[in-house]
N, C-alpha and C positions, 0 to 999 in steps of 0.2 A: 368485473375485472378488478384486480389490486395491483396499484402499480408497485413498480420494480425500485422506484426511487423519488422520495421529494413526498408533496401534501398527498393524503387519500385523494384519488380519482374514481367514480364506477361510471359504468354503462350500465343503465338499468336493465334488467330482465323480465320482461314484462311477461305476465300471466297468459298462458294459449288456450284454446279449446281445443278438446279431447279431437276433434276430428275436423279438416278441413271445409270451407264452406265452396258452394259449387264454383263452376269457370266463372261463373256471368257477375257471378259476387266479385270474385277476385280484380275483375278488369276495373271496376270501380275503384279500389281502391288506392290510396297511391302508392305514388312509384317513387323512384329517386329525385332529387331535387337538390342543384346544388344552391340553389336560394338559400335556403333549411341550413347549408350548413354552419358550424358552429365549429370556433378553435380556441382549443383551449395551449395556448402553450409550455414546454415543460422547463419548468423553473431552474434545471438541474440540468445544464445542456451537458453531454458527452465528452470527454476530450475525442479529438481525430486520430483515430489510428494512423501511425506512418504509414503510409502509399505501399513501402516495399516488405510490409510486417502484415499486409491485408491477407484473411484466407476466407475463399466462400462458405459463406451463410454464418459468419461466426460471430463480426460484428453488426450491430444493426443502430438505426441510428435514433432521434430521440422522441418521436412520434409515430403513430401510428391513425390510421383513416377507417371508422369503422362504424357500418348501419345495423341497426336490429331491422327484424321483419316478421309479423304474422299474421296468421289465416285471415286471423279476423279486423286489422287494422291498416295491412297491410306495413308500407318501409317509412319505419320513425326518421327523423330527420339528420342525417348523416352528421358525426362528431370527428376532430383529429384533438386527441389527446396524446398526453405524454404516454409513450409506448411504457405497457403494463402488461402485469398477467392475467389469460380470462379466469372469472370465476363459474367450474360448470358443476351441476348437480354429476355425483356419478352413475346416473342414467339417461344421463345426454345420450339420443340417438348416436349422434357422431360418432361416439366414443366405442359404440356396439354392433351399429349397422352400417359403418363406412360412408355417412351423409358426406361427404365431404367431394372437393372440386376445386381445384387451383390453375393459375396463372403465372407463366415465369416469362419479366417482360424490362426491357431493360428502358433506362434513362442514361442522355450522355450530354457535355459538354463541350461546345465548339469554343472556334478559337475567339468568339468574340464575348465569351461568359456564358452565353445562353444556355439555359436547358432544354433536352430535346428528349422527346420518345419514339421508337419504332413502332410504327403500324398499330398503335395503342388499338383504335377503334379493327383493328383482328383479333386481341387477345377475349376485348371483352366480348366480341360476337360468338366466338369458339367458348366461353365461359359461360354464357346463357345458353350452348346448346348444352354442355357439360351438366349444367346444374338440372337444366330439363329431364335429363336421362334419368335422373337420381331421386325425382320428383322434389327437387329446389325450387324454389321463387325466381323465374326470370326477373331483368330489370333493365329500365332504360339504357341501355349501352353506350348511347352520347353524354348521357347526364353522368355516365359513370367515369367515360372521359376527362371530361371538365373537376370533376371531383380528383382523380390523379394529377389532373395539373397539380392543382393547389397543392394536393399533397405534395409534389417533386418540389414546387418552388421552397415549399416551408423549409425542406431538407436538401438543399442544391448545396451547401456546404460543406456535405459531405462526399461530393461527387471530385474528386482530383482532377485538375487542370491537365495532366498528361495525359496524349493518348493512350487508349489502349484500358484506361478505367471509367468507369460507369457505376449506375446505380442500380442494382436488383433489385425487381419490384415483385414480392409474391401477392399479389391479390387471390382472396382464397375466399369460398364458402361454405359451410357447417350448419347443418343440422342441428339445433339446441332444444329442442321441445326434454322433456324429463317421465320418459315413458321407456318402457321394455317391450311395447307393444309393437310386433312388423307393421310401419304403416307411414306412407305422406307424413312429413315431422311440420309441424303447426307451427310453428317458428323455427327462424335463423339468424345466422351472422353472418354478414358479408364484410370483411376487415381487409386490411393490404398492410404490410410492413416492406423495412427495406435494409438493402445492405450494401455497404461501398463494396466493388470489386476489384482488381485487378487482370491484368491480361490473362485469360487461358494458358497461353504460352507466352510465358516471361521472358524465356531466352530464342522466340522463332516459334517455328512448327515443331510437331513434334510426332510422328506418323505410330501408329498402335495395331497392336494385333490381336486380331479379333478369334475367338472360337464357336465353329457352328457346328449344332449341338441340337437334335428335335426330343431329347429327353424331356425338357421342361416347353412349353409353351406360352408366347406372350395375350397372346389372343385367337380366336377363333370368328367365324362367320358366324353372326349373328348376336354377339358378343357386343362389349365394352372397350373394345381400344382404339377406337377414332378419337376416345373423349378421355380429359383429361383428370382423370379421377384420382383421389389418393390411394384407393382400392388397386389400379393398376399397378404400382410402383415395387411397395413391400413383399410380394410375392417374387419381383425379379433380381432379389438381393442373394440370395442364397447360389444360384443359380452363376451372378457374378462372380462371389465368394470361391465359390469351386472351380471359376475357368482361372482366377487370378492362382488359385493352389497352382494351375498346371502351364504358370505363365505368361498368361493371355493377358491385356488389359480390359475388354470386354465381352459381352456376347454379342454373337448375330443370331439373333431368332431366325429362326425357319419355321415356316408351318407345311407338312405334311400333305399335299392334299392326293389321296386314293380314289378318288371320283374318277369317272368315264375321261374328265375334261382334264383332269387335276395330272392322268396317267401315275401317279404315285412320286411323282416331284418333290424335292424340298424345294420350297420359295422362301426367298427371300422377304424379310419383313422388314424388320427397323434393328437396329444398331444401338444396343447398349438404352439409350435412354432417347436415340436419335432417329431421324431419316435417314435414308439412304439413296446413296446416288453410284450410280456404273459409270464411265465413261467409253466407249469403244472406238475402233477404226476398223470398219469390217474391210472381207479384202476387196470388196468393189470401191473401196475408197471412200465409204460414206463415216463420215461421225456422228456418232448418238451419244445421247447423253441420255439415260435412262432413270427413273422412281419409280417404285411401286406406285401402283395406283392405290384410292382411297375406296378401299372398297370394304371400309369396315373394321380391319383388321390394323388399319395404319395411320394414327393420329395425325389432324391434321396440321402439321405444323407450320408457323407460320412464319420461319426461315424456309422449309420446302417450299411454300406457295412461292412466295419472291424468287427466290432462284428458278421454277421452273417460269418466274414471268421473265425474271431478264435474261433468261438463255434463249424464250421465245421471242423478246425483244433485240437483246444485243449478239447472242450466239449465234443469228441464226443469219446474221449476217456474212459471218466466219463461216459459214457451211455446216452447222452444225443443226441435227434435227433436235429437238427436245420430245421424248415421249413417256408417258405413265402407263409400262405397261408392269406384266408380271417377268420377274426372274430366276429362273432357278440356279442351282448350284453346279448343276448339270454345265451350265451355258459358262458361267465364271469358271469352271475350271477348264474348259475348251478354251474360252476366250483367253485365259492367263499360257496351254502349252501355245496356243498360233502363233501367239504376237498379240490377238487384236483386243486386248484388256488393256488400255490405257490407263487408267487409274478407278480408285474407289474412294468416296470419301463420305464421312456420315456430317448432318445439319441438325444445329439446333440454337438454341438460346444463347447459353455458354457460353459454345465455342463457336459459334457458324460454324465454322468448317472444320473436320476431324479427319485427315488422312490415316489411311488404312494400306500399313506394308504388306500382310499377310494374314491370312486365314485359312483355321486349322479345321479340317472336315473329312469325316467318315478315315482317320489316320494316314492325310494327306497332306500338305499345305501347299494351299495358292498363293504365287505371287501374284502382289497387284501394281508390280510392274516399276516399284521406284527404285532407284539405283542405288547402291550404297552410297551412305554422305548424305541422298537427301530425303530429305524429309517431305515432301509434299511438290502433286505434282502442278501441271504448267496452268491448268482449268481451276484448281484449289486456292491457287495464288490469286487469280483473276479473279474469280467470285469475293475472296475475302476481300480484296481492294476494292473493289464495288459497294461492297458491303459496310466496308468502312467512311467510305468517303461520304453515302449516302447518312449514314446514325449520326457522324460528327459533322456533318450540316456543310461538308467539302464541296459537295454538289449539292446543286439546290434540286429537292423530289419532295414528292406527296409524302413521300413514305416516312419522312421526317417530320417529326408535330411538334412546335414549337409550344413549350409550357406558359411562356410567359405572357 
């Protein structure tokens, strides 16, 4: 890597073999360690962007946390240097076979300084099944933990004292072996970088409208989209691009299914970049709150998981059921002429919660039931304040990890 500012820094790139060595080899070898690690400070600190001039992924701040790994030596001892640029042969697998696996995982600021993380020890466990799939190097996910602390702390100054901003943390892993050959890449990188945020919605909610569309496809059975790969993403840009021509702010994937079981259905899959959530009142007077289930096709995300634990916790107090089943399009647009669509909203990192006014399908459009003026409805509200209380350490939970 060459950095971006201040004295030469590298990360060495150490020499691999042509081919992986068996399982039994591997487990020998080491793992991550944050004993090992080593910081190097950057001499040339950053000025702060102002709080109200911040825009995602654009600022980043002035270090960066980053391990080598290979077949044959297994994970060199984790470094945080001054955030730099890598240096890679142009036959880095990465760059030809889509090696790659990423994490998007925030850090925030309560009101007494501290720094905190959401469910950090979920990102990395979802990131060693990621890297799995792609034949990556798993690695201690505790140790990988303890290693994000440090990094947050080193860069907690660039985390804003108001709520509503945080710190974005992409932990990511790549394929670096220097071959054209299809094959298990004999070295990697595992690096994290970061970037101050600001609120999704700066001025409130802000409700969007989605188009559902089974031209393009996010995933399939049997596929790659439980897991969080780079491979998934650039394929659904196009796709955006064209619903944004016809007004839309995002997609809703559908998948198609023609099966005995499937009856020739559109289902419901995920939202733009997000989960998805239904809300109902059928008319026996029951409330569901409904997700796809994870069956392959629907990344697991780790705002979905949490909401459907506090709905099964806190909701279900309120009389509300929580269920992962399948939905079709069929079913939203009954539910939206009855009445009993109560609202739709999609989850994710970002934003938690994305209220959803209308979707446009087979040249129709479904209300999802919010009224003019507002923007998100009464369930959206509630999960986001839950959500929020919990990341800014408001209420004291597990699910909050203190860095320091």
């Amino acid at each position: 890597m060459a950095p971006t500012s201040g004295p030469a820094a590298r990360i060495i790139h150490y020499a691999a073999p042509a081919t992986p060595p068996d399982e039994s080899s591997l487990s020998a070898l080491p793992d991550l360690n944050t004993k090992t690690l080593t910081t190097q400070k950057n001499p040339f600190p950053k000025p702060l962007v102002p709080p109200a001039e911040l825009v995602f992924g654009r600022s980043f701040t002035d270090h960066m946390l980053a391990a080598e790994w290979t077949s044959s030596e297994g994970w060199f001892p984790p470094r945080i240097t001054p955030y730099q640029n890598l240096s890679l042969d142009p036959a880095t697998s990465t760059l030809h076979y889509a090696f790659c696996a990423f994490e998007g995982m925030k850090a925030y600021k309560d009101r007494q300084g501290h720094t905190r993380m959401f469910r950090p020890d979920k990102n990395m466990q979802r990131l060693n099944k990621s890297v799995a799939r792609i034949a990556l190097p798993q690695f201690d996910a505790d140790q990988a933990v303890e290693l994000l602390k440090r990094f947050v702390r080193l860069e907690e100054r660039f985390i804003p004292d108001s709520k509503g901003y945080s710190l974005y943390l992409r932990p990511t892993m790549i394929g670096t072996q220097r071959s054209l050959g299809v094959g298990p890449p004999a070295s990697a990188l595992f690096y994290t970088i970061a970037c101050p945020v600001g609120p999704y919605y700066p001025s409130g909610f802000k409700a969007v409208s989605l188009s559902a569309d089974t031209a393009a496809v996010r995933a399939w059975p049997g596929g790659v989209g439980q897991y969080k790969l780079g491979a998934n993403y650039a394929p659904g840009i196009v796709p955006q691009m064209q619903a944004a021509t016809e007004g839309y702010h995002q997609i809703l994937w559908l998948f198609r299914d023609d099966s005995p079981e499937g009856k020739g259905e559109d289902y419901v899959t995920e939202v733009g970049t997000m989960n998805l959530f239904v809300a109902f009142q059928h008319a026996d007077g029951r409330k569901e709150l409904v997700t796809p289930p994870l069956d392959g096709t629907i990344l697991e995300g780790i705002v979905r998981e949490s909401i459907v634990e506090l709905a099964h916790e806190r909701l279900a107090k309120e009389g509300w059921q929580m269920n992962e089943r399948r939905i079709t399009m069929r079913e939203l647009a009954e539910a939206s002429k009855d009445g009993s669509l109560l609202e739709v909203f999609g989850s994710g990192t970002a934003a938690v919660v994305a209220p959803v006014r209308k979707i446009a399908w087979k040249g129709s459009v479904i209300d999802c039931n919010l009224p003019p003026g507002e923007e998100a409805g009464e369930l959206a509200k509630k999960i986001t304040g839950w959500f929020n209380a919990i990341s800014y350490g408001d209420e004291d939970h597990p699910w909050s990890v203190l860095c320091d």
